[in-house]
C-alpha positions as a printed Julia matrix, in Angstrom:
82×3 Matrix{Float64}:
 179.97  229.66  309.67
 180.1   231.64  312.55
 181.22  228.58  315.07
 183.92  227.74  312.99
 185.28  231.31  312.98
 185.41  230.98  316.54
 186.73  227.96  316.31
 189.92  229.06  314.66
 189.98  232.53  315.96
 190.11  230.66  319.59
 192.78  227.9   318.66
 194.85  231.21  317.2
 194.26  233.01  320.61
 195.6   229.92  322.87
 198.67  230.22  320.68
 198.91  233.95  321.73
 199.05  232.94  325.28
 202.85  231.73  324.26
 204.5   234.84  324.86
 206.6   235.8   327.26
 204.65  238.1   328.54
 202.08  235.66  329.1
 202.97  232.0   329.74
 205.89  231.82  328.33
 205.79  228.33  326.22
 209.25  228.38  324.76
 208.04  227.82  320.86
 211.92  228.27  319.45
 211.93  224.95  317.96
 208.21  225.12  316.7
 209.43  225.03  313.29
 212.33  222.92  313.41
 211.2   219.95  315.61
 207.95  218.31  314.56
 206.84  216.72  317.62
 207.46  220.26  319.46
 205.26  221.56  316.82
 202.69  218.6   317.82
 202.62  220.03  321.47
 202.41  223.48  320.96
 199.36  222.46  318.25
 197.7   219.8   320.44
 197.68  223.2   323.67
 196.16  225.32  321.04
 193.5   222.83  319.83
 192.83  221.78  323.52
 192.42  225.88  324.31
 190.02  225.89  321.29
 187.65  223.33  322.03
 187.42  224.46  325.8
 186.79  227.96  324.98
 184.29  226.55  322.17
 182.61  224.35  325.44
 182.8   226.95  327.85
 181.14  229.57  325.69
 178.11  227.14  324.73
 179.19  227.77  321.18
 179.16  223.27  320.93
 177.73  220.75  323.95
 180.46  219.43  326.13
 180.24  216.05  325.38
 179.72  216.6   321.54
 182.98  217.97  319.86
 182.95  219.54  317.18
 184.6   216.86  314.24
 187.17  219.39  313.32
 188.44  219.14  316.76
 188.69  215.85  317.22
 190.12  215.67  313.51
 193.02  218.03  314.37
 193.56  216.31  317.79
 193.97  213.17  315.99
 196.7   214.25  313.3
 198.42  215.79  316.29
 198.57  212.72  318.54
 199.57  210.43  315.58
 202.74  212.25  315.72
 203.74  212.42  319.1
 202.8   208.64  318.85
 205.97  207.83  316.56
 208.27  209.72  318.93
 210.11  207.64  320.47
């Protein structure tokens, strides 16, 4: 549906904001390291869901599940690194 395409399309977009000619998250061990991976997904999520809020496209204080889903699996990780 039409939210979740935003949804996704936004959660892509707040990984876009990595380059250096934006903010500049250093992503070089993204795909080597998986609780940098964990990060770098838990800032694009986060982007997603505020853009998603801020746009009306879901209330505030009602997530959308798939957020809170993807959150989840995220945190779980960075959880068992010690």
């Amino acid at each position: 549906d039409d939210a979740s395409y935003v949804a996704v399309l936004s959660h892509e977009m707040t990984h876009w904001t990595s380059a250096p000619r934006r903010l500049d998250r250093d992503l070089s061990r993204y795909a080597k390291d998986r609780s940098e991976r964990a990060r770098e997904e838990l800032i694009a999520e986060l982007g997603s869901a505020f853009l998603c809020a801020d746009l009306g496209i879901v209330p505030e204080l009602e997530p959308r599940p798939d957020h809170a889903r993807y959150l989840d699996s995220w945190l779980k990780v960075l959880g068992n690194d010690k």
